[in-house]
Biotite code that builds the C-alpha atoms (Angstrom):
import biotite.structure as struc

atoms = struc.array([
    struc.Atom([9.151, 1.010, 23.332], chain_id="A", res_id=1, res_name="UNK", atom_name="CA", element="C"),
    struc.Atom([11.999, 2.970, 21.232], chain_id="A", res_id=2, res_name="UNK", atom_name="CA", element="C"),
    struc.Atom([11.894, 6.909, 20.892], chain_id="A", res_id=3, res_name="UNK", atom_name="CA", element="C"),
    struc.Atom([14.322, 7.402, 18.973], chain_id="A", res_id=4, res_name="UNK", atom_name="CA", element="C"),
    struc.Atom([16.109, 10.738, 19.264], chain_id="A", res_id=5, res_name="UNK", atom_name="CA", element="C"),
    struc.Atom([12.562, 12.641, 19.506], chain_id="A", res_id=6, res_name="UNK", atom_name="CA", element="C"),
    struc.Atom([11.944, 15.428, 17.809], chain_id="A", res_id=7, res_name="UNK", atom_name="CA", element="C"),
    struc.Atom([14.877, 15.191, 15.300], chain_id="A", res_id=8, res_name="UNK", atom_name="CA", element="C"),
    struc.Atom([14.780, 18.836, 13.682], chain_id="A", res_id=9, res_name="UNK", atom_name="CA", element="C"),
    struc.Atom([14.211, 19.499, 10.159], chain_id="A", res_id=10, res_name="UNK", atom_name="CA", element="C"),
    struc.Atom([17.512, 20.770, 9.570], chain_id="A", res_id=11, res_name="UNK", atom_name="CA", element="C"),
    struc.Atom([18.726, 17.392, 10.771], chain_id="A", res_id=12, res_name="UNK", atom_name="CA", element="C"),
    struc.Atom([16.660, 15.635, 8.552], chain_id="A", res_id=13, res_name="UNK", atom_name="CA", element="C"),
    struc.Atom([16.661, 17.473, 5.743], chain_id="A", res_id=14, res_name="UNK", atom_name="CA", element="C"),
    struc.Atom([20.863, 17.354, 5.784], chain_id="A", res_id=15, res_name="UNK", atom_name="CA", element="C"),
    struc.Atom([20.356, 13.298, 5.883], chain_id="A", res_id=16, res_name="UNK", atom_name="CA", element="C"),
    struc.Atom([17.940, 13.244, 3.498], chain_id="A", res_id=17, res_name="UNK", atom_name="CA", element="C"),
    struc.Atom([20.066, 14.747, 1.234], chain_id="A", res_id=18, res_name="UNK", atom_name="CA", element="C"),
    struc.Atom([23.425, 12.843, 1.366], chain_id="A", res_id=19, res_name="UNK", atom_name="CA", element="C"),
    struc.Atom([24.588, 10.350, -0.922], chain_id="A", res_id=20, res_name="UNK", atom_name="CA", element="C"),
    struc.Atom([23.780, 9.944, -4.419], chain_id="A", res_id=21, res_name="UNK", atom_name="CA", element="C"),
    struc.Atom([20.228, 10.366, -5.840], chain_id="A", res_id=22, res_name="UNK", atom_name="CA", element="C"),
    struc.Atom([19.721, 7.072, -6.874], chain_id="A", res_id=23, res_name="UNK", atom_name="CA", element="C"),
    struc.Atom([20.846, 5.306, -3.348], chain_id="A", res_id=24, res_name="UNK", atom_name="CA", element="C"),
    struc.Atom([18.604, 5.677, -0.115], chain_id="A", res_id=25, res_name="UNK", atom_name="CA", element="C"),
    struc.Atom([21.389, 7.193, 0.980], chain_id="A", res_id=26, res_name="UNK", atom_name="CA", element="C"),
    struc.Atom([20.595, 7.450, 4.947], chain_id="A", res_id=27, res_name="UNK", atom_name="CA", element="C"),
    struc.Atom([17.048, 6.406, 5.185], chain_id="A", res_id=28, res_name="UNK", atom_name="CA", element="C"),
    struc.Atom([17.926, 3.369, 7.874], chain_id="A", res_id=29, res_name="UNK", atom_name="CA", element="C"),
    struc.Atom([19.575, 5.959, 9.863], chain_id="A", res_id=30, res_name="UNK", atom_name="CA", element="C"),
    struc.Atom([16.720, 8.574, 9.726], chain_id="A", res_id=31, res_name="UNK", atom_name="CA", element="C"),
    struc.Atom([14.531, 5.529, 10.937], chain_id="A", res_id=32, res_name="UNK", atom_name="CA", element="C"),
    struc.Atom([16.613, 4.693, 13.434], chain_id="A", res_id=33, res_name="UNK", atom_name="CA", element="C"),
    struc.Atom([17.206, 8.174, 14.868], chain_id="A", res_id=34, res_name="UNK", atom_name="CA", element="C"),
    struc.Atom([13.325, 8.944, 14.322], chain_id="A", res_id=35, res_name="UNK", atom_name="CA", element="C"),
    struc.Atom([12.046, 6.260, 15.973], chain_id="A", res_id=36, res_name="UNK", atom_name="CA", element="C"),
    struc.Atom([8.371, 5.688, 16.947], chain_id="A", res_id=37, res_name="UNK", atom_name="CA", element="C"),
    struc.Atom([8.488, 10.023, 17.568], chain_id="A", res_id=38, res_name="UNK", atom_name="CA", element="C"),
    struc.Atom([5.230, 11.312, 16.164], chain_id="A", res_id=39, res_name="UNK", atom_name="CA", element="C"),
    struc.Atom([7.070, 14.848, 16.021], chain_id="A", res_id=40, res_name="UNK", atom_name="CA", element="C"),
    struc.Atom([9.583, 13.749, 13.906], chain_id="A", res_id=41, res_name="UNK", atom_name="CA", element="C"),
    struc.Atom([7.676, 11.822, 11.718], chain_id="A", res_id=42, res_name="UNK", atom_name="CA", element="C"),
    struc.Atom([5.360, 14.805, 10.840], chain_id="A", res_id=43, res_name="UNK", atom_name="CA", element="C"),
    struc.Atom([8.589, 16.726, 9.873], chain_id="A", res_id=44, res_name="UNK", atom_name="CA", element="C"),
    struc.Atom([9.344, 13.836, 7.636], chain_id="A", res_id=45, res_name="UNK", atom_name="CA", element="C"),
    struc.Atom([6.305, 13.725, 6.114], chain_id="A", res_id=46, res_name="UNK", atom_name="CA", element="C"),
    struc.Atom([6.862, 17.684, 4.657], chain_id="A", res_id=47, res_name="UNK", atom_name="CA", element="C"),
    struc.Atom([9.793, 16.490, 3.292], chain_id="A", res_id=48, res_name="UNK", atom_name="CA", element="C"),
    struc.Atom([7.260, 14.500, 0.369], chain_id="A", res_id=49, res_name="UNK", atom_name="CA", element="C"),
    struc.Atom([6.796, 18.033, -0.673], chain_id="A", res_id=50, res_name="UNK", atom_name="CA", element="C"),
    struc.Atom([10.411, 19.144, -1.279], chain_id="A", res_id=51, res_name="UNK", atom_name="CA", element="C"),
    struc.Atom([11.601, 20.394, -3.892], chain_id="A", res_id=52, res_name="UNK", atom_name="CA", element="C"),
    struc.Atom([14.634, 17.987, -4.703], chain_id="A", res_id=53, res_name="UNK", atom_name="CA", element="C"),
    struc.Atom([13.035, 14.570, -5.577], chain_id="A", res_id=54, res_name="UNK", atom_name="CA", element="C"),
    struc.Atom([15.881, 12.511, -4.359], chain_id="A", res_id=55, res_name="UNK", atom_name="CA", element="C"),
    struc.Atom([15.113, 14.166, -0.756], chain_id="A", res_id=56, res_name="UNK", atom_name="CA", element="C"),
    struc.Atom([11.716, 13.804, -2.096], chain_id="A", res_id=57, res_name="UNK", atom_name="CA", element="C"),
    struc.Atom([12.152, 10.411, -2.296], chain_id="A", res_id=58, res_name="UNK", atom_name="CA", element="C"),
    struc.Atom([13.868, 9.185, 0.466], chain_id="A", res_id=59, res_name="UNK", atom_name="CA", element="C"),
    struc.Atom([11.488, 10.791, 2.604], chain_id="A", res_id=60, res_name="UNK", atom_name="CA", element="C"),
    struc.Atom([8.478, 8.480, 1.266], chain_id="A", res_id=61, res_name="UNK", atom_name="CA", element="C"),
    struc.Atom([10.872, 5.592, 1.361], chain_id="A", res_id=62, res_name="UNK", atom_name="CA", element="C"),
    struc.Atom([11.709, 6.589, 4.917], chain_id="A", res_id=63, res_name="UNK", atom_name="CA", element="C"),
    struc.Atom([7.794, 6.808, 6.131], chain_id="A", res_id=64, res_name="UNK", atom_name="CA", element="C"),
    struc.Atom([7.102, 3.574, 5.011], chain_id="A", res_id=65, res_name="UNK", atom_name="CA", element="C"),
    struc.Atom([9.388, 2.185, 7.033], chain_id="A", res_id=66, res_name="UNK", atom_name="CA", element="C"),
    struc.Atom([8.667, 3.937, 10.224], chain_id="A", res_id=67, res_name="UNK", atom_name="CA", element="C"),
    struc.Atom([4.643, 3.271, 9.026], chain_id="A", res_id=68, res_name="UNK", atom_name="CA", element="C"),
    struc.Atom([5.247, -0.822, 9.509], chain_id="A", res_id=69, res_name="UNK", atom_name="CA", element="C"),
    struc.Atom([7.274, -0.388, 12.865], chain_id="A", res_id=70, res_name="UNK", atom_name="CA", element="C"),
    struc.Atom([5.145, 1.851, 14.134], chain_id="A", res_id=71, res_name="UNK", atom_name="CA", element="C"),
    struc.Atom([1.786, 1.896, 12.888], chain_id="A", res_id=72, res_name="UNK", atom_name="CA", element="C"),
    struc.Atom([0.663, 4.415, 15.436], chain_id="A", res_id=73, res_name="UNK", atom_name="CA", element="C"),
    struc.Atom([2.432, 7.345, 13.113], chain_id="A", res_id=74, res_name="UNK", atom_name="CA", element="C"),
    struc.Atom([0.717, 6.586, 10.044], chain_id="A", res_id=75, res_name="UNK", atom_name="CA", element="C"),
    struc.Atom([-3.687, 7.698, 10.736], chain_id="A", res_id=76, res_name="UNK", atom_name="CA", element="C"),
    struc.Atom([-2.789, 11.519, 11.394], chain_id="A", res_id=77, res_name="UNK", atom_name="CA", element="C"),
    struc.Atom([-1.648, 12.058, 7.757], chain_id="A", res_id=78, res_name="UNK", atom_name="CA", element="C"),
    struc.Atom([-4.474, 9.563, 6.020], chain_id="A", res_id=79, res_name="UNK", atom_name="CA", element="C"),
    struc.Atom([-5.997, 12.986, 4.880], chain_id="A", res_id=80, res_name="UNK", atom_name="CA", element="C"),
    struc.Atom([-3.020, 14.307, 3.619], chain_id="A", res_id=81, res_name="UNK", atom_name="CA", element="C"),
    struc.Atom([-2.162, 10.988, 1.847], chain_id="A", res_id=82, res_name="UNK", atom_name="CA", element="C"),
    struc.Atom([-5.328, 10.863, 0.091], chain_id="A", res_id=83, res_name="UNK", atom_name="CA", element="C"),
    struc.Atom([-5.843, 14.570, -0.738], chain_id="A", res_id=84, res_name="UNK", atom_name="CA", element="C"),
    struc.Atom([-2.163, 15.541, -1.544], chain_id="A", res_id=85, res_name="UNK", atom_name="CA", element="C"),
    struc.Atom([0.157, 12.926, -1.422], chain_id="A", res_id=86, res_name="UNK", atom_name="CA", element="C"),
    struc.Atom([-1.350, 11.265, -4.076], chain_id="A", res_id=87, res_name="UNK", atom_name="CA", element="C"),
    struc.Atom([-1.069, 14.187, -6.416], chain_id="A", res_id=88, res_name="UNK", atom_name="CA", element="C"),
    struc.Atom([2.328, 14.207, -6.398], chain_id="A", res_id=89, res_name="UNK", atom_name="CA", element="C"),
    struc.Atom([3.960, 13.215, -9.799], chain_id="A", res_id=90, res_name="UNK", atom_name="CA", element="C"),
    struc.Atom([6.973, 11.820, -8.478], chain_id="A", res_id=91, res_name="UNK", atom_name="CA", element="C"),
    struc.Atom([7.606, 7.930, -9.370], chain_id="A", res_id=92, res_name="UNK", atom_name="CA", element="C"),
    struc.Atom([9.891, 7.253, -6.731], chain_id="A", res_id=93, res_name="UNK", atom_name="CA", element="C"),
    struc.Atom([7.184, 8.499, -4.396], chain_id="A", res_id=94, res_name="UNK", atom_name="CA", element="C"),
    struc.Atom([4.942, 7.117, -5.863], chain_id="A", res_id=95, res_name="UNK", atom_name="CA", element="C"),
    struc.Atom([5.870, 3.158, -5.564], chain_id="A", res_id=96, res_name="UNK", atom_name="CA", element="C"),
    struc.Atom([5.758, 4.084, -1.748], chain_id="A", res_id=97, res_name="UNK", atom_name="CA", element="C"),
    struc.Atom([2.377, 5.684, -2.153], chain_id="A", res_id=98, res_name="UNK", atom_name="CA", element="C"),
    struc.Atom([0.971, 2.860, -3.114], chain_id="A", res_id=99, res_name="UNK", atom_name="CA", element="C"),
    struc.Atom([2.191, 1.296, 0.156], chain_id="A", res_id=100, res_name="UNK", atom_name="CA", element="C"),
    struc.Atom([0.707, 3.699, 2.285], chain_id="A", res_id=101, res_name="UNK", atom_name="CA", element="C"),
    struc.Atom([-2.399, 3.554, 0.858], chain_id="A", res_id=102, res_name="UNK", atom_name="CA", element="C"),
    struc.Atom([-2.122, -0.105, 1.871], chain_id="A", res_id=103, res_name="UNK", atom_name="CA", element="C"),
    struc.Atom([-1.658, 0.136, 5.196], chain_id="A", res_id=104, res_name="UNK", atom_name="CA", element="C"),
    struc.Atom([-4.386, 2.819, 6.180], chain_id="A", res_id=105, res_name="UNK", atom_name="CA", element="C"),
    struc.Atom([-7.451, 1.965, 7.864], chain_id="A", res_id=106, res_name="UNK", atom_name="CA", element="C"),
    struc.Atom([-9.922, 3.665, 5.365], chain_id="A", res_id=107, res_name="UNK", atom_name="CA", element="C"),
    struc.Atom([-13.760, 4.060, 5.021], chain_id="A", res_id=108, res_name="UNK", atom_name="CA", element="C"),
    struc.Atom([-15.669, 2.824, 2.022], chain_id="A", res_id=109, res_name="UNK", atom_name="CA", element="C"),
    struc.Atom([-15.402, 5.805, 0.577], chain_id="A", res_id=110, res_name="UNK", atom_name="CA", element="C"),
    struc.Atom([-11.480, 6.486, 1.198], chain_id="A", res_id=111, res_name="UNK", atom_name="CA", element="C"),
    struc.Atom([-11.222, 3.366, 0.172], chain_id="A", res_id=112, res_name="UNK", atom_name="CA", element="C"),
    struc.Atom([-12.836, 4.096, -3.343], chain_id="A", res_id=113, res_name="UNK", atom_name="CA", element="C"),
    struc.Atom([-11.205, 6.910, -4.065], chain_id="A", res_id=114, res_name="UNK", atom_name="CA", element="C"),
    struc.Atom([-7.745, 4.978, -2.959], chain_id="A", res_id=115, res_name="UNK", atom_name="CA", element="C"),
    struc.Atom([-8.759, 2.447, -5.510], chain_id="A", res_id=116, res_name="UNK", atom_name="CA", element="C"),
    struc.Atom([-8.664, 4.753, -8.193], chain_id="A", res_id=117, res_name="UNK", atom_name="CA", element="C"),
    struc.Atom([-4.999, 6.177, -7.675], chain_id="A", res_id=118, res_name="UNK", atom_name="CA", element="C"),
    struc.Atom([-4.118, 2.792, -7.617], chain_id="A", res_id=119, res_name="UNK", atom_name="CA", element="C"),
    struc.Atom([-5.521, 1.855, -10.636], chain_id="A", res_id=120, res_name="UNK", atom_name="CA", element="C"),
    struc.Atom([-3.759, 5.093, -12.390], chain_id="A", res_id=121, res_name="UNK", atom_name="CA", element="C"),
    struc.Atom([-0.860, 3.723, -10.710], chain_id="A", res_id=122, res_name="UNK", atom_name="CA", element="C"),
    struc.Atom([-1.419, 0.442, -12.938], chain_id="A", res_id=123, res_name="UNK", atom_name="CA", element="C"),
    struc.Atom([-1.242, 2.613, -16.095], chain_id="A", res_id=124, res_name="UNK", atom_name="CA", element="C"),
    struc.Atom([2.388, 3.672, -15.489], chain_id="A", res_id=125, res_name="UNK", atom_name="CA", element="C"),
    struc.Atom([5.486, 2.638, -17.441], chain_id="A", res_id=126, res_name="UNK", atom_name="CA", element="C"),
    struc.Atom([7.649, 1.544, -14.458], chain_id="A", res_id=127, res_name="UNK", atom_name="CA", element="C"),
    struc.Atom([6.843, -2.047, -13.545], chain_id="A", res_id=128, res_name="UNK", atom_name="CA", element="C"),
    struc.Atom([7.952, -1.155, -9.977], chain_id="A", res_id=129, res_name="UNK", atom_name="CA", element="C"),
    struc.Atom([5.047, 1.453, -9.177], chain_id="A", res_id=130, res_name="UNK", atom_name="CA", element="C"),
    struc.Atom([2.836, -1.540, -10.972], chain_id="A", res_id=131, res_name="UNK", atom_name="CA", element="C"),
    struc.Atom([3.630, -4.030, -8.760], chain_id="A", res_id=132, res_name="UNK", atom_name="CA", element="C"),
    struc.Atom([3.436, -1.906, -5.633], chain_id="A", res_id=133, res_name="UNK", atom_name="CA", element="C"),
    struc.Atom([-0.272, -0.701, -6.839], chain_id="A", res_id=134, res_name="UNK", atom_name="CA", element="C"),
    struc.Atom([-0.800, -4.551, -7.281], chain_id="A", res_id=135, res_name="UNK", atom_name="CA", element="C"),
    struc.Atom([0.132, -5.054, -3.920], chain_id="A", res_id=136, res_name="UNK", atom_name="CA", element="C"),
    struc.Atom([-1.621, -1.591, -2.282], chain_id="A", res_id=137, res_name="UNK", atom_name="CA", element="C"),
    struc.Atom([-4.887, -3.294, -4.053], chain_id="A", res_id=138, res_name="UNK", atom_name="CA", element="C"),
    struc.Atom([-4.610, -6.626, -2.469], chain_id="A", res_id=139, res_name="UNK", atom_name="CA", element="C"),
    struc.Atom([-3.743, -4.888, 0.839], chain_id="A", res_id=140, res_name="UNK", atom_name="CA", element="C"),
    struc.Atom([-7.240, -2.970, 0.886], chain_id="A", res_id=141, res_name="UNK", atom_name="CA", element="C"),
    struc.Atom([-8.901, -5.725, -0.432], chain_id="A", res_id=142, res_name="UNK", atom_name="CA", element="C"),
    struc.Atom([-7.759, -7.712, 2.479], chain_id="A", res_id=143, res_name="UNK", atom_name="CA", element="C"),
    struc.Atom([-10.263, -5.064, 4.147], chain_id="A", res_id=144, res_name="UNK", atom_name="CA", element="C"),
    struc.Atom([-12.948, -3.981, 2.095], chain_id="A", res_id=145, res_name="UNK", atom_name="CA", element="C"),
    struc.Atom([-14.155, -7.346, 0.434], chain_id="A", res_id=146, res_name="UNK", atom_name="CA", element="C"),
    struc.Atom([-16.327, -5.533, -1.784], chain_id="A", res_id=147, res_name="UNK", atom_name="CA", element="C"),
    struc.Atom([-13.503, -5.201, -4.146], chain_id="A", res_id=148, res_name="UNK", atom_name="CA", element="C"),
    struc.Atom([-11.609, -8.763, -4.057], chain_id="A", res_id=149, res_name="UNK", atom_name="CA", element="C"),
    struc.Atom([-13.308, -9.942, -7.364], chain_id="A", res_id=150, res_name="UNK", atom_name="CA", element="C"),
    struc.Atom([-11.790, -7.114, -9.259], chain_id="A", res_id=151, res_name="UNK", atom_name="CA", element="C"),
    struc.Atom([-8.894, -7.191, -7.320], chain_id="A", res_id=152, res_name="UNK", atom_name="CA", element="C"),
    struc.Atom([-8.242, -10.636, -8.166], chain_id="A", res_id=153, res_name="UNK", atom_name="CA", element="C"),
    struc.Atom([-9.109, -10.136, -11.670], chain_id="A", res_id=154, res_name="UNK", atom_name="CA", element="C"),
    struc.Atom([-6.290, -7.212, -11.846], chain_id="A", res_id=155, res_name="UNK", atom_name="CA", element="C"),
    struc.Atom([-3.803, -9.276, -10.124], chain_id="A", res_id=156, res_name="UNK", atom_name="CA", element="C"),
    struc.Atom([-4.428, -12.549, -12.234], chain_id="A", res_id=157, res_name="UNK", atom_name="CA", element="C"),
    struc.Atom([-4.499, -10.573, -15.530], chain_id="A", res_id=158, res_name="UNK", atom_name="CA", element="C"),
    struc.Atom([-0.787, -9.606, -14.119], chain_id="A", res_id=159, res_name="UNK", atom_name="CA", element="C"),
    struc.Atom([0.059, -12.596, -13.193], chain_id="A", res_id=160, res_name="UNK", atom_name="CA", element="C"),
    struc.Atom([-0.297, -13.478, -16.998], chain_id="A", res_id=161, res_name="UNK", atom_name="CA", element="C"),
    struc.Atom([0.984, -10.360, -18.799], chain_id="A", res_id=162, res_name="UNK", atom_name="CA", element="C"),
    struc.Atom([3.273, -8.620, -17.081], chain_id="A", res_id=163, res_name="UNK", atom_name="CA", element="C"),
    struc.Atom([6.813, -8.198, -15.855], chain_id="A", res_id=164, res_name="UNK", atom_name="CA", element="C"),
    struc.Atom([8.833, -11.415, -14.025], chain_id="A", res_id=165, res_name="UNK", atom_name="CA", element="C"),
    struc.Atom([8.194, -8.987, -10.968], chain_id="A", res_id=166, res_name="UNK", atom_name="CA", element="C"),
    struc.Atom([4.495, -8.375, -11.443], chain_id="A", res_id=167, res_name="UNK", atom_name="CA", element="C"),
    struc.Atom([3.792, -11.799, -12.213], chain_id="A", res_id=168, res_name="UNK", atom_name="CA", element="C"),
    struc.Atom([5.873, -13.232, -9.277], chain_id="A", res_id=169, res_name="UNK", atom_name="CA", element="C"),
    struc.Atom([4.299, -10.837, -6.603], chain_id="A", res_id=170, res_name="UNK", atom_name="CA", element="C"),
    struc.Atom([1.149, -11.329, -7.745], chain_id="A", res_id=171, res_name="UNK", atom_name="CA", element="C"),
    struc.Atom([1.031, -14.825, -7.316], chain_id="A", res_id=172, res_name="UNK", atom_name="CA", element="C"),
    struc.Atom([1.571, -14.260, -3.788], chain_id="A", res_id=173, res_name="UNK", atom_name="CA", element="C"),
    struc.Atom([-1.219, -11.728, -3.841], chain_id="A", res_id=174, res_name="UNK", atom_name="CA", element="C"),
    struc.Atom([-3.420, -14.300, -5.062], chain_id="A", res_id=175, res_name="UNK", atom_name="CA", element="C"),
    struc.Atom([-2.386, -16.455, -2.899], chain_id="A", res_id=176, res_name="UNK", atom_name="CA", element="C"),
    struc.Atom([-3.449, -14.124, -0.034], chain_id="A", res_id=177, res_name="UNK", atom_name="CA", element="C"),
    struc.Atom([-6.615, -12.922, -1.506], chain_id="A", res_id=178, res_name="UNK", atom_name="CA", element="C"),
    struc.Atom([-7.594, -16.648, -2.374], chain_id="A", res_id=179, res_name="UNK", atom_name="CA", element="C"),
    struc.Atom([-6.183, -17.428, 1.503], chain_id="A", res_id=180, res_name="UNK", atom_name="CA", element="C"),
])
């Protein structure tokens, strides 16, 4: 099992987090490299959501999703703080990995529910990215709580139909995964 560099300071992270132009990832595969499957160091990245430069802002999220799929260990500590706070944030950027988080966490009927409807918000924005990655957080907890695959499938069919070349082309495979 890779560790990473363990424990990788804020200081250190924060000084990655904000090189390189603000619409690049700049050094996010190095930050998951260096972080590795280190719950320390992911918790540090995780306050970085709540900075106050998006681009650092953003790069963060982008970088926690990342370490999340490796190492799906990291991610239940901070389902809470996903839920209750991440999901407040009006960042876009941050929001299109939101989505994916809320995807990938193990969640109770209830956390489920109230997942459901940031998603759905999610659906109302402008940027067809953030739609198609609430398309895709939806089908994920679908996968998982049955209870809403009908609407679910609904959503992503009515997508399928109407919206961007990217919506419609992930959410055929969505369907195809819900339909399975």
């Amino acid at each position: 099992m890779y560790t990473g560099v363990n424990n990788m300071t804020s200081q250190t992270l924060e000084r990655l987090l904000k090189e390189g132009d603000r619409k690049t990832v700049g050094n996010v595969a190095r930050i998951v490299d260096l972080c590795g499957d280190d719950a320390e160091s992911f918790g540090a990245l995780f306050e970085f959501l709540f900075h106050e430069e998006s681009a650092v802002q953003m790069r963060a999220a982008d970088a926690l999703v990342k370490l999340a799929k490796l190492y799906p260990q990291l991610l239940p500590p901070y389902k809470d703080r996903i839920l209750d706070e991440v999901t407040l944030l009006n960042h876009q950027e941050v929001n299109w990995h939101t989505a994916q988080l809320l995807g990938m966490l193990e969640l109770s009927k209830k956390e489920a529910a109230k997942a459901m409807i940031v998603l759905k918000k999610f659906l109302t924005s402008k940027s067809s990215i953030l739609k198609t990655c609430a398309l895709q957080g939806m089908c994920d907890i679908a996968t998982k709580h049955t209870a809403y695959k009908k609407e679910v499938l609904q959503t992503i069919t009515h997508a399928t139909e109407t919206g961007t070349p990217a919506m419609k082309a992930r959410g055929r495979m969505l369907l195809m995964v819900l339909k399975g």
